[in-house]
N, C-alpha and C positions, 0 to 999 in steps of 0.2 A: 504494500500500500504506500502510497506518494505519501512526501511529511506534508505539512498545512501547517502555513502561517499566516496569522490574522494581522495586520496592521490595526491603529487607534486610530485614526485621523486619517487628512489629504489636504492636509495645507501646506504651509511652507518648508516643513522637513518631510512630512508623509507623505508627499506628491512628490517627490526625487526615490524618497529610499522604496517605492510601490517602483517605479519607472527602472531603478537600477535593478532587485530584485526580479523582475520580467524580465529584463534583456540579459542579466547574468545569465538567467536559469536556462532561457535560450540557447547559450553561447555553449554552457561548459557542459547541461545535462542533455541526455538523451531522453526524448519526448519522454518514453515511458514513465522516466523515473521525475521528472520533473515535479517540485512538489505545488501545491494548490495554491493561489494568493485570494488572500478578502478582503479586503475594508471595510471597517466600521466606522457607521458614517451616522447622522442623526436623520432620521424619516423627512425629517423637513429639506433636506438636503438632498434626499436622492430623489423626494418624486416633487420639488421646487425650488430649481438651485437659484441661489440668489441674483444670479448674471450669466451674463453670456457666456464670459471667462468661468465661471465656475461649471456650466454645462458643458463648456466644450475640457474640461479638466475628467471632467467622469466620462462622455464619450470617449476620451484618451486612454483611459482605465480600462474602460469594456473592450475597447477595440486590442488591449493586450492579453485580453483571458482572464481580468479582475474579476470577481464577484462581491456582492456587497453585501453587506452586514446591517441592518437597520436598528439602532440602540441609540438612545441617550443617557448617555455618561453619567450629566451631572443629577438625571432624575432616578438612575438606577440606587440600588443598594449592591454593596460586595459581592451577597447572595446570589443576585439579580445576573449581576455580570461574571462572576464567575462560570454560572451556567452556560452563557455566552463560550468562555474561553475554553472549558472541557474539551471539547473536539480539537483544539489545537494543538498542535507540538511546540511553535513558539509565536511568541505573543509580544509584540514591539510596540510601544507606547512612543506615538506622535504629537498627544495632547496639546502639549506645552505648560502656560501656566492658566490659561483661557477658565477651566471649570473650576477654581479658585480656590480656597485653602482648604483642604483634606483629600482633593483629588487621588492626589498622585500616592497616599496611602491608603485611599480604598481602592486604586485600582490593583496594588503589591499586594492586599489582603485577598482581594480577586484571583488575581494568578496566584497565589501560595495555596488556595484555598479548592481550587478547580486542578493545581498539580501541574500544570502545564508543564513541559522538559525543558524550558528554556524562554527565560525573561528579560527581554529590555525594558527597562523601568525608560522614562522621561529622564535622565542626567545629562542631558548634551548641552552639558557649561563649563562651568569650572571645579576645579578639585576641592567637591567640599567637605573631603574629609582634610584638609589642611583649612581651609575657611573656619569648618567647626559649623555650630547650630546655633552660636550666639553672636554672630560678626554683626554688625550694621541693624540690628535690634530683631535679631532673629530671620530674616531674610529666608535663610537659606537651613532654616529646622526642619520641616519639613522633607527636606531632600535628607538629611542627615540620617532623620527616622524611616526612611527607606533601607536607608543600608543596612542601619543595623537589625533592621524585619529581613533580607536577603541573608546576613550572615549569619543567621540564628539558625537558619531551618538547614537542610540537606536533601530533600526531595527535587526542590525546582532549579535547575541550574539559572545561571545569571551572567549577562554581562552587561556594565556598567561603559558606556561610550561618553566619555570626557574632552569637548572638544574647542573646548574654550569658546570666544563670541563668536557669534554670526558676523560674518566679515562685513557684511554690510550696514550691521550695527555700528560698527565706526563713524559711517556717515550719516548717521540718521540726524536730524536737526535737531529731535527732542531730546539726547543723549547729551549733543554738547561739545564731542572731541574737533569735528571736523565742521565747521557752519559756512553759510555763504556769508561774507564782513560785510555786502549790502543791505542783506536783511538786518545783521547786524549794528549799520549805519556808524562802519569805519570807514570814512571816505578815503580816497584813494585806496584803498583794500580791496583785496578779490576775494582772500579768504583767510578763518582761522582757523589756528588748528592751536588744540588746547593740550597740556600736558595732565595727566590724572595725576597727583601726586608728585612728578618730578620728571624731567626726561630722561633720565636713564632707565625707568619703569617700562617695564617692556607686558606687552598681551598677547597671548596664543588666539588665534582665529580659525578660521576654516568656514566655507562656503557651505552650504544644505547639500547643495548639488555634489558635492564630494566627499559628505557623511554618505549620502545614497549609497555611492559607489564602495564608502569605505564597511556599511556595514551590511550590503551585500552578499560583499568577500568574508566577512565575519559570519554570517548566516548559513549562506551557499558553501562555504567552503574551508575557515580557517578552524571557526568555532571556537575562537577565545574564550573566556570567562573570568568572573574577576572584573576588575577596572583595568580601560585600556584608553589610551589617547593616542587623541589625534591632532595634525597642525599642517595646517595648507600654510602655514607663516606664524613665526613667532618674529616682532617688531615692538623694537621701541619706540617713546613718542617723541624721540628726538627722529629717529629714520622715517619716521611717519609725517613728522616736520618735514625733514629732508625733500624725501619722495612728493608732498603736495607742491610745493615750490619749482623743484623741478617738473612737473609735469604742468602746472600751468603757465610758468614763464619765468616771467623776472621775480626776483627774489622778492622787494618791496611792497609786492602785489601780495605776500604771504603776512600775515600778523600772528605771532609765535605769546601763546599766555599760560600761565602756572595756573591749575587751581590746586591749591594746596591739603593738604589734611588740613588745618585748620577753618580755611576756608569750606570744605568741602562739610566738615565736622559739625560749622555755623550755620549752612543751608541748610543742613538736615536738622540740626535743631528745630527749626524755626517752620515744620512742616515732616514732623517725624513719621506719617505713613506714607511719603512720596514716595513709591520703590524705584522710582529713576532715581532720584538724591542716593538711596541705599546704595544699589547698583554702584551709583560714581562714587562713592565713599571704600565698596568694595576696593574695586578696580585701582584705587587710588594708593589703598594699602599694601596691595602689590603680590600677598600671601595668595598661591594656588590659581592666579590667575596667567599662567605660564611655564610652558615647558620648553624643554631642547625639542627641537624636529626630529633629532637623532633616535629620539626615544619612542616616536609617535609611530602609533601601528601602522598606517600607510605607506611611511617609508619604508618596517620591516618587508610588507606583503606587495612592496615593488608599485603603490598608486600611486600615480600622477596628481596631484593637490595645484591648486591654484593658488599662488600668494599674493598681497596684496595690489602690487603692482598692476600684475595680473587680470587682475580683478576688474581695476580702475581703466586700463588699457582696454577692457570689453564693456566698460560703463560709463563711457564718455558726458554722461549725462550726470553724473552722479558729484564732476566737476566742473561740468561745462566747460571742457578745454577745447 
């Protein structure tokens, strides 16, 4: 009998690792043995997708031999959804942070509970067994109390994919590292770019589109377990200074700013449940938000990663150069 894996989601990371997962399985299995892919998706979603781009997202799915799963997450109980996951062998949680605090520990009571052979929890961030469960007023507890629900048992195997930001979270506007200085109204500036803590602080990244591929080959083929990372680019925010200057022109056109611990300490004060403030408060500390490449399981299993450059070089819009 083929193995069967359900994905959680199809959004920004379960819409690459559904699409890597089908064209792996293509490549390295033979039909027979090819195992089954699902998506779990919310009823409202598969028979009224919100847009166009979301319809033609599921057409995309169906048209590679996806099946879908009709379930709401945040309305289900453990009970509920473990039922769900029984029939599967492994079970990859795409969520994010979207169905909001206990989520992501009733969906590990789900899968521990249903036995599944193999769980990816939701940890595609940073190392928060070096963060801890009390960093930036508990942020990152939650994820914490996952782990230690996976290392208590011994039935469901586990692997925990650590993959620092979404590369593209660097330049988000509401983040703060990289902004456009017009919006910002630094005249004669084209752009900032802000340091989290210091620029010698460096961040591990990685693209969705290259977790796809990376835990594909983890699924399909390598079968890791344990915590494993990954880095399309680890950079500092001096290099990350660097690199915007150089790519949009002359130097002056670039405006270069610290926000400090301090500083960063005083915002969150003054708005202690903003989890953007957190996040940068994280980031800024410097602890687990960074590795070697050297170490990162894509380099060992020989994937091509995209790094920042990269990135920017195929998102010319994202600097307007």
């Amino acid at each position: 009998m083929s193995p069967s894996i359900l994905v959680l989601g199809a959004g920004e990371l379960g819409l690459p690792i559904l699409h890597s997962l089908a064209n792996l399985s293509s490549t390295i299995i033979p039909p027979s043995s090819r195992p089954t892919l699902t998506v779990l998706l919310r009823p409202s979603t598969i028979n009224s997708p919100s847009t166009a781009s979301k319809a033609q997202e599921l057409s995309s799915l169906r048209a590679l031999g996806i099946t879908f799963m009709a379930a709401d997450i945040s309305a289900s109980t453990a009970a509920e959804l473990a039922s769900h996951f029984k029939t599967y062998d492994t079970v990859i949680s795409c969520t994010g942070f979207s169905g909001g605090p206990g989520t992501q520990l009733k969906l590990a009571q789900a899968a521990l509970e249903a036995e599944v052979k193999h769980y990816y929890p939701w940890q595609f961030g940073v190392d928060y067994d070096i963060i801890g469960p009390d960093a930036a007023g508990g942020l990152f507890r939650e994820q914490c109390e996952v782990r230690q629900w996976l290392r208590a048992q011994q039935k469901t195997k586990w692997t925990i994919v650590s993959t620092g930001m979404f590369t593209s979270f660097l330049f988000e506007p509401f983040f703060g590292v990289v902004v456009d200085a017009t919006a910002a109204e630094r005249k004669g500036k084209k752009m900032i770019v802000r340091a989290l803590g210091g620029w010698g602080n460096r961040v591990t990244v990685t693209t969705p589109e290259d977790i796809g591929k990376i835990v594909a080959a983890l699924v399909l083929g390598d079968h890791k377990t344990g915590v494993v990372f990954t880095a399309g680019d680890t950079i500092s925010y001096e290099q990350l200074a660097d690199l915007v200057e150089r790519l949009v022109g002359k130097e002056e056109r670039v405006q270069r700013e610290v926000w400090d611990l301090e500083y960063l300490r005083g915002e969150l004060g003054k708005d202690p449940e903003d989890a953007i403030k957190k996040y940068r408060l994280v980031f800024a500390e410097g602890k687990g938000v960074s590795w070697t490449q050297a170490s990162a399981v894509n380099v060992q299993l020989g994937i091509d990663t995209t790094d920042v450059e990269r990135f920017l070089l195929s998102r010319k819009d994202v600097l307007s150069f």
